[in-house]
Legacy VTK file of the C-alpha trace (Angstrom):
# vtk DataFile Version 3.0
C-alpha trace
ASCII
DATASET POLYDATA
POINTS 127 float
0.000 0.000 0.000
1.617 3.394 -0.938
1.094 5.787 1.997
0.529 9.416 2.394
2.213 12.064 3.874
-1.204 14.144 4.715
-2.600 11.485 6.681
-1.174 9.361 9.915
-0.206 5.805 8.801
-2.594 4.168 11.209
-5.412 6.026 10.005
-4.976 5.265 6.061
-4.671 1.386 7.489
-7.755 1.884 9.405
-9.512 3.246 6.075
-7.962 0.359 3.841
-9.934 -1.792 6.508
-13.084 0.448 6.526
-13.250 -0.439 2.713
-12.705 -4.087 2.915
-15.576 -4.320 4.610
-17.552 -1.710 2.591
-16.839 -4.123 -0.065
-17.802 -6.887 1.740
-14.542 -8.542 1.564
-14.353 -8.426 5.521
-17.808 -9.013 6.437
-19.422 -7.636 8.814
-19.631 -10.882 11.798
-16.383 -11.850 9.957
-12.562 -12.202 11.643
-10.456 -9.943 9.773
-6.668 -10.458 9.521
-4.462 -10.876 13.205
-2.246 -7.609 13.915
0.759 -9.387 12.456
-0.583 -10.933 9.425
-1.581 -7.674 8.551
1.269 -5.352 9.526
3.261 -7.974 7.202
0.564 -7.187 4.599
0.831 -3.133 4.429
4.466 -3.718 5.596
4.210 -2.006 8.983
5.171 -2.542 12.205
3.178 -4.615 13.906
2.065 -1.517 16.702
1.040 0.577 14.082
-1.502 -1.727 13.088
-2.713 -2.311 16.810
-2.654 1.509 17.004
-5.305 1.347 14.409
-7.113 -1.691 15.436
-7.835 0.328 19.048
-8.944 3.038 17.235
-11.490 0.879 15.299
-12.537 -0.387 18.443
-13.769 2.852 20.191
-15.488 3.341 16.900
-16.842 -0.314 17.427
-16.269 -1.091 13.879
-14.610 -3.886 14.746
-13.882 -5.773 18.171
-11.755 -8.358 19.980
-12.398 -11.766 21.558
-10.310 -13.111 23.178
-8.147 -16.263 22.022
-10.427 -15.867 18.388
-9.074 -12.295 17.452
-10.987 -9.417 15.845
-13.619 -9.143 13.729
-15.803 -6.439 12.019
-18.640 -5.243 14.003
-22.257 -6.922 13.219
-23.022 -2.897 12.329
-19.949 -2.355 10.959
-21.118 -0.955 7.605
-23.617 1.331 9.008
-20.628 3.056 11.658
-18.220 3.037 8.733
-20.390 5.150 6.532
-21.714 7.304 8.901
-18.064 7.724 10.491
-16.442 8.565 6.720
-19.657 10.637 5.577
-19.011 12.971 8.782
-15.094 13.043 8.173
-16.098 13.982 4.468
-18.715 16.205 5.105
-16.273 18.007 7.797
-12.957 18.254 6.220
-13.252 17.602 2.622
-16.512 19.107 1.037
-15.545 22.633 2.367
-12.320 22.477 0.023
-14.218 20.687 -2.942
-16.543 23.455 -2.738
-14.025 26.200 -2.392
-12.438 24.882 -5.440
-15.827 24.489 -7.533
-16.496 28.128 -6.472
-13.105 29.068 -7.690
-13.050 27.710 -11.303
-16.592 27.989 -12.062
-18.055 24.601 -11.905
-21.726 24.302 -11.749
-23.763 21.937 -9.898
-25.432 20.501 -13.409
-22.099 19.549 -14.761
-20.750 18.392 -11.108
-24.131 16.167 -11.586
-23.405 14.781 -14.673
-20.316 14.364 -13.933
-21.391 12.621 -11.089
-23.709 10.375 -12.957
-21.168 9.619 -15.583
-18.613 8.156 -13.233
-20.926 6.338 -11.175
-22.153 4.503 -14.385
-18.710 3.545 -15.974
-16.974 2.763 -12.093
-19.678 1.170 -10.256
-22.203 -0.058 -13.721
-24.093 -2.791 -11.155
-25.089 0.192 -8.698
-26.153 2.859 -11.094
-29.758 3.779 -11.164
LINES 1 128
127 0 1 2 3 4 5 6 7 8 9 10 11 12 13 14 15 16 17 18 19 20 21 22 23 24 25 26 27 28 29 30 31 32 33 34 35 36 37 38 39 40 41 42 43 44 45 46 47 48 49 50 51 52 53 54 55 56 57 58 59 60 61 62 63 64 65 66 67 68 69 70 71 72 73 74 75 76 77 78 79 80 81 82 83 84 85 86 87 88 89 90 91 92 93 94 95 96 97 98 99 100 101 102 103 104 105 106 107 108 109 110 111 112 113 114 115 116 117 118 119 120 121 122 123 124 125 126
């Protein structure tokens, strides 16, 4: 996984695991991979992945029992999306809109913009 420099490591891990279950390839009821097997993974040390897995926790995304190992959260989904949609709402739509504003996008062609990636990215879920 190629990290960024904007973000802490432990929180780009904790959205790479966010997504895995989005995607269902974690379920949610479902172990998801031991501290080590995945620090090996996203080559990183091993603390930097429990860093992330306690933050998980107090978001109950995901939690720990003991002598089975963690798994995502029987609500997992639901927490994920409304944890990302606030982060998203609060940090990045203010500078996407900033920028719109700035170059003179409207909201028709941000629309069908929109509507045009959603259909060639994600053809199964468009409307």
């Amino acid at each position: 996984m190629e990290f960024k420099d904007k973000q802490s490591i432990y929180l780009q891990i904790a959205d790479y695991i966010c997504e895995q279950i989005l995607l269902a390839k974690w379920p949610p009821g479902e172990r998801i991979p031991s501290v080590r097997d995945l620090a090996s993974m996203m080559e990183v040390n091993p603390n930097t992945v429990m860093r992330t897995y306690e933050f998980l926790q107090t978001k109950e995304i995901i939690f720990n029992k003991r002598g089975i190992g963690y798994s995502a959260s029987e609500n997992a989904t639901a927490l994920i999306l409304a944890y990302r949609k606030e982060r998203f709402l609060e940090n990045e739509l203010p500078e996407f809109f900033k920028a719109m504003y700035l170059i003179n996008i409207s909201m028709e062609e941000l629309q069908s913009r929109y509507q045009t990636f959603v259909a060639e990215v994600y053809p199964e879920h468009f409307n």
